[in-house]
N, C-alpha and C positions, 0 to 999 in steps of 0.2 A: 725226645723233643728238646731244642735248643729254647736261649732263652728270648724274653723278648725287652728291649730295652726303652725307653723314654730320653731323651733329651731335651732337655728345656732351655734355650735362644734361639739366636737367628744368624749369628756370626762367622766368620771364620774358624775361630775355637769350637765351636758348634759342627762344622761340617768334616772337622778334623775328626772330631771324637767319631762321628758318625760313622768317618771311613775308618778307624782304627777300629772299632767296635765291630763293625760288619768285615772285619778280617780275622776276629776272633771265632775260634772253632765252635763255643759254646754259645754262641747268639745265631738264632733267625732270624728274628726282626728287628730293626731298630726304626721309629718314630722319630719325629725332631716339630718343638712347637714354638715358637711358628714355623721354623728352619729359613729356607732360601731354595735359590736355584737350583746349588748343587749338593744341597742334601734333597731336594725332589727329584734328582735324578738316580740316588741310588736307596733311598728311604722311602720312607711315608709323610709327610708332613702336616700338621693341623693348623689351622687357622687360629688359635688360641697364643695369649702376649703370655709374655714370658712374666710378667708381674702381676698375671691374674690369680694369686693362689687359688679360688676357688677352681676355676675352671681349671688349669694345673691339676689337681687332685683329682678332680671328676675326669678329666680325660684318663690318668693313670687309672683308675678303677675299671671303666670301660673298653679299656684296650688289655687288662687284664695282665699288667705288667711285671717281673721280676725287680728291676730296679729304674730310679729313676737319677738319670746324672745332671745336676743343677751347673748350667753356664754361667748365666752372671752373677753380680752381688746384690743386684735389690732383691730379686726375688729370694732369697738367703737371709736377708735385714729383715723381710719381711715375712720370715716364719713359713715358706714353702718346705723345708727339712723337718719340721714340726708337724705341719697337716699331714705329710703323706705317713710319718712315722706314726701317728698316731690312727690312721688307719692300718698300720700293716704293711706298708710298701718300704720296703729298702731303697733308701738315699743317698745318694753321694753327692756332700753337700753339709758343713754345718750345721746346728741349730742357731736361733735366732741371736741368742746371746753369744755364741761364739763368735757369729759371723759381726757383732760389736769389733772386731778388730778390725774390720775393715770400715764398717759403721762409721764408728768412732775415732779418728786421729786420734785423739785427747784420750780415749778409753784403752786404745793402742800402746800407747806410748805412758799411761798410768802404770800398764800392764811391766812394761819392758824396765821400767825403773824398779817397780816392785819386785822383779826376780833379778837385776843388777846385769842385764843384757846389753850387750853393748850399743849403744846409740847417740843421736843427737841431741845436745841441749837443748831445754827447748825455754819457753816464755809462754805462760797465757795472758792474751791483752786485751781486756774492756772499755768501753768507752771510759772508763775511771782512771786508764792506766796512764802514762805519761809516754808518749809513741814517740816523740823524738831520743828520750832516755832508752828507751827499748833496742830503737831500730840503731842507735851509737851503740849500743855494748859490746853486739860480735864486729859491726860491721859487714861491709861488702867483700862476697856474694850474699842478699838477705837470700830465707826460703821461707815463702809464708805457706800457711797449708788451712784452708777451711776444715770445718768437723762437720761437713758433711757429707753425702755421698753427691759425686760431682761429674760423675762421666768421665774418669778422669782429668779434669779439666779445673780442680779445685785448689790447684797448687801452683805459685808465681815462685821462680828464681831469678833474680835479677840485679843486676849493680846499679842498679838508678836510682839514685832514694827517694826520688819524688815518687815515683811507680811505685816504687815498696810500699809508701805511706799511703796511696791513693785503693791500693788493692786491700791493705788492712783497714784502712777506715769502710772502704765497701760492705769489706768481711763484717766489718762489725755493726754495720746497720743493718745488714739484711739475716742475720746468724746469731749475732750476739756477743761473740767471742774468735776468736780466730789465733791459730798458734804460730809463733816465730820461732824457726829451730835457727840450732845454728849450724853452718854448712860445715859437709862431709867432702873433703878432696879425695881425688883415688878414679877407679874405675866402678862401676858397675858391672853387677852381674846378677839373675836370679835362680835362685834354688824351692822349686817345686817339691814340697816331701806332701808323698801321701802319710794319713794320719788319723789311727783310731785307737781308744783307751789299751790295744792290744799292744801297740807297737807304730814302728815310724819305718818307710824309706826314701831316702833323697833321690829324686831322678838327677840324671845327667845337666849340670847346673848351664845355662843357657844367658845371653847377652845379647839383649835388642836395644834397636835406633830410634830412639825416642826423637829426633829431631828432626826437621823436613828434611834440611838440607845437607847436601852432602860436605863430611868433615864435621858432621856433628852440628852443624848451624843453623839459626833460625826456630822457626816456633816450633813448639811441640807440640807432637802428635799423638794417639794413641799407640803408635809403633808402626816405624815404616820398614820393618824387618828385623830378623832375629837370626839365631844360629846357636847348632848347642857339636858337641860340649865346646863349650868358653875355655881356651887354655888359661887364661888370668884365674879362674877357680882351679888352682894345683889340689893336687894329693892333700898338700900341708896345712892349705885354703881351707879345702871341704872340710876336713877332721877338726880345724878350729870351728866353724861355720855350727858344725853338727853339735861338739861338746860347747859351746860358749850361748849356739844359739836356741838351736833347734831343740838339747836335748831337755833343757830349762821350761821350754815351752810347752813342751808333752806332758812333762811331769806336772806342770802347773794346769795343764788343759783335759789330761787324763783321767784330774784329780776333784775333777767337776759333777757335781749332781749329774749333769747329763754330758756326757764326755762328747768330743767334739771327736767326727768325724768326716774326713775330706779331706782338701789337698787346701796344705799352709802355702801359700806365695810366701817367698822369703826375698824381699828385694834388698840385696847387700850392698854394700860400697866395700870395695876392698884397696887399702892405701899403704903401702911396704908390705902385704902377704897379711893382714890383719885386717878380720869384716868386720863390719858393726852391721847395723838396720835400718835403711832408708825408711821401708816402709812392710806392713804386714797385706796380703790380700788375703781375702778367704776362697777362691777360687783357682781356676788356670788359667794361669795370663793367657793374652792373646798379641802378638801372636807367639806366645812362648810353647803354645800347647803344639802350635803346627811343627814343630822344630825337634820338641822331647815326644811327642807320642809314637813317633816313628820310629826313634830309637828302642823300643820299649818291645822285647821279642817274645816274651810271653803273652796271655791270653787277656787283653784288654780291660774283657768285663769279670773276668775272673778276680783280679786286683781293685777293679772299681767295688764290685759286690760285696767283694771281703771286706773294703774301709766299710762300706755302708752299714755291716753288719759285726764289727768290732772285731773281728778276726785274722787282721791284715798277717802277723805274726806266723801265723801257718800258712799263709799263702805269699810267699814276696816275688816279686817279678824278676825277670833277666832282662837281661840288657845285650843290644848288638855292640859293635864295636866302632860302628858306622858314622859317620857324621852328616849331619842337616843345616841346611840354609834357607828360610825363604826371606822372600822378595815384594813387599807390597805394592800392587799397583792403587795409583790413589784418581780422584774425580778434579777434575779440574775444578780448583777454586780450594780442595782443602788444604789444609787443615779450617779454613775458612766455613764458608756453608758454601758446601758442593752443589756442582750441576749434574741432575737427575735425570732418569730416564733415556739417554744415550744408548744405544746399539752397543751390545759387544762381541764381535765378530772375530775369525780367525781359530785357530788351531788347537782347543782347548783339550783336547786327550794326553790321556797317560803317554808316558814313554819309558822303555825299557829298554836300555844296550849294554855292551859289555859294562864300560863305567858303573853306571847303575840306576837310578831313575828319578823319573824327575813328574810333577803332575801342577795340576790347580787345585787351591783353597778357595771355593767360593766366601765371600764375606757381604758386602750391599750387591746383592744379584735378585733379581726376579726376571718375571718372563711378562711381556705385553703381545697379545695377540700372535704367539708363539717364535718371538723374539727375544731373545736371552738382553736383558738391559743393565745398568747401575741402576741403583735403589740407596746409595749410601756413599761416604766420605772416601773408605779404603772398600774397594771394591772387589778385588781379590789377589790373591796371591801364587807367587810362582815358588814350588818347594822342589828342590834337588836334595837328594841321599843317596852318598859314597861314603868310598871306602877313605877319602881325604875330604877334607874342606876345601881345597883349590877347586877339584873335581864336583863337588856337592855344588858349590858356587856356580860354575862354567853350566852345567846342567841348570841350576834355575835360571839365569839368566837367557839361557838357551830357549826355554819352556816361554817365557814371558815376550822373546823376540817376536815370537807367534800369533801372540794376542794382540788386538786393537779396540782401541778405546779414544774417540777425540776428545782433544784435551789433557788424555791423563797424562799423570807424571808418575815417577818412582826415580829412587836411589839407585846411583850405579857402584856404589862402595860399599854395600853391605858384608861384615865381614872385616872389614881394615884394617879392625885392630886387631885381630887374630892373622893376619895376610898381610 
C-alpha cells in the first residue's frame, strides 16, 4: 500500500507539490485543502481553509493520512504543525515558534544578530522615536518592513521620503512598531533547504520577479515568475550561503526544545559573490516551489516524510541536472484587486518533445457550472523543464501561448538576468 498525503492551500505551490507528490512511487493518494482547479483535476480536494487548524487536523485523522505538507505561513504561525503532531500525524511544516521567523521580522532578525549571520542593519521605530532622524541615517533606498504577517504585502522600498514616512507612521498606528532596515545592493536569489534536528539539504537555489513590469519595474508582486538553478548562486555563493548562513541556523534551530522541521526559505542578496539575508520564510516560496520541485529526481514524499519525522539525514534527495522556468499569468487589474471570474480557455495539457517539457501550475482557478475560471490575482502558470534554460524558457512561453484569459498579463523577460 502506497502512501496517502494531505496538502494544506490553495495555490500554485499547492498544486506543484500535488503533482510532484503523485509522481512519487511511494504515494497513492494525495488530498489538497481547499486546493483549486487543478489540483481537482488530479487529486482529491476538500472544502476546508487552509487556517482552519481544527478542521485541518479532523480532516487529517479522517482521511487517515501518513503525512501532512503545510503550504502557507498562517496556518504554521498558528500552531497547525503542533495539532497534528500531537495527534500522531507527520508534518512537514514547522512548529509554532519556529515558524516565529517568518511570524516575526523583528523575531527574525533578533535571531540573525544573535548568531552574527550576515544581514541588514536595521532600526526599531515607535511613535517615541524621532522618524526624520531614523529615516536620515542610511538614507535612500529606505526598506521599511511591518512585524506582521502581511500576504506579502508588508514591506515598502522606496526613494521617496515622504512615502517612507507616510508607510511608517501607518505601520506605527496600526502595529505599534515597524522596522527600518538598511538596504542591501546586489542581486537576489533564494535558497530553499529542507531541515530537521537530523540534518539539512539545499535545493537547487532559484531567482524570481518580484516586480510587474518588465526590467524589474513597477509594483511588487507576490512573484511574476521564477527560475532555478540561478547562475548568480555559483558553487562559491552556495558554500558561503551554507557555512555563513544556513549552517548557524540549524545548529541554533536543531538545538530547540522542539526542533524545527520543514523547509527554511533562505531569501539572499548576493553583492560581489557574498550573501547576507533579505529575509527568512518558513515555508516554499511560490512561485519558487514550481521551479525547484521539478528539479528534485528522487521520491518527493519520501524527503518530505523524512523532514517531518527528524530523519532527513538517511534519506537525502537527488537532483536532475535540468533546468526550470515558469511564467506567471496574472488577472487584469493586479497586482491591484483583480477581476474575477473570467473564462479560461485554450490549450491547457502537458506537453512532451524532444526538448523536454513543459505544463500548467494552476494557482486562483476554480470551476463555475463546469467552466474552468480565475478565482485570484496570479492565476496560473506556465512551467518549461530542459536540459538549458533558453530551451526550459522557449517551452514555457510556448505553453502559455495557448492559454487565454481576457485581460490578463504576464512577463515576457522572465529569465534576463540569467539570458
Amino acid at each position: 500500500m502506497g502512501r496517502t498525503v494531505l496538502i494544506v492551500g490553495g495555490g500554485g505551490r499547492e498544486h506543484a507539490l500535488a503533482i510532484g507528490l503523485l509522481e512519487s512511487e511511494s504515494v497513492d493518494a494525495v488530498h489538497v485543502a481547499p486546493g483549486n482547479a487543478g489540483s481537482a483535476s488530479i487529486a482529491i480536494n476538500h472544502n476546508v481553509s487552509a487556517g482552519d487548524v481544527g478542521g485541518q487536523v479532523e480532516l487529517a485523522q479522517s482521511l487517515g493520512v501518513d503525512l501532512v505538507v503545510v503550504g502557507p505561513e498562517a496556518p504554521l504561525v498558528g500552531g497547525l504543525s503542533d495539532a497534528l503532531r500531537s495527534v500522531g500525524i507527520p508534518s512537514f511544516g514547522p512548529h509554532a515558534d519556529g515558524a516565529m521567523l517568518e511570524g516575526s521580522k523583528d523575531f527574525a532578525k533578533q535571531v540573525m544578530l544573535k548568531l552574527n549571520i550576515p544581514t541588514a542593519g536595521v532600526q526599531h521605530l515607535t511613535a517615541e522615536t524621532n522618524l526624520g532622524a531614523a529615516v536620515d541615517r542610511w538614507g535612500s533606498p529606505w526598506v521599511i518592513k511591518r512585524d506582521v504577517l502581511a500576504g506579502g504585502k508588508g514591506v515598502v522600498v522606496t526613494e521617496d521620503r515622504d512615502e517612507a514616512l507616510d508607510f511608517i507612521r501607518a505601520s506605527i498606528e496600526s502595529d505599534g512598531m515597524v522596522l527600518l532596515e538598511e538596504f542591501l545592493s546586489g542581486e537576489e536569489a533564494s535558497m530553499l533547504v529542507m531541515m530537521d534536528e537530523s540534518g539539512f539539504v539545499a535545493l537547487p537555489c532559484s531567482q524570481d520577479h518580484k516586480r510587474v513590469g518588465e526590467g524589474d519595474v513597477g509594483l511588487n508582486t507576490g512573484g511574476m515568475g521564477a527560475y532555478a538553478p540561478a547562475p548568480v548562486a555559483t558553487e562559491a555563493v552556495r558554500e558561503r550561503a551554507i557555512s555563513e548562513i544556513v549552517e548557524p541556523m540549524h545548529a541554533h534551530l536543531s538545538s530547540q526544545e522542539i526542533p524545527y522541521r520543514g523547509c527554511l526559505y533562505v531569501g539572499l542578496m548576493i553583492d560581489d559573490g557574498a550573501p547576507s539575508v533579505v529575509e527568512y520564510n518558513v515555508r516554499f516560496g511560490d512561485p519558487e516551489t514550481q521551479v525547484t520541485v521539478p528539479l528534485i529526481s528522487s521520491d518527493l514524499c519520501e524527503l518530505l516524510l523524512a523532514v517531518a519525522e527528524g530523519r532527513l539525514s538517511k534519506s537525502m534527495p537527488t537532483f536532475s541536472n535540468n533546468h526550470a522556468i515558469t511564467v506567471v499569468l496574472a488577472a487584469e487589474g493586479y497586482p491591484g484587486p483583480p477581476v474575477k471570474g473570467r473564462p479560461i480557455t485554450g490549450d491547457l495539457s502537458d506537453f512532451t518533445d524532444s526538448v523536454g517539457r513543459a505544463f500548467i501550475h494552476h494557482a486562483g482557478t476554480g470551476t463555475s457550472e463546469g467552466t474552468l475560471i480565475s478565482t485570484g490575482g496570479r492565476v496560473l502558470a506556465a512551467t518549461g523543464i530542459a536540459s538549458s534554460l533558453a530551451e526550459a524558457r522557449e517551452l514555457a512561453y510556448q505553453k502559455l501561448s495557448e492559454v487565454e484569459l481576457e485581460g490578463a498579463h504576464f512577463r515576457r523577460d522572465i529569465g534576463h538576468r540569467a539570458l
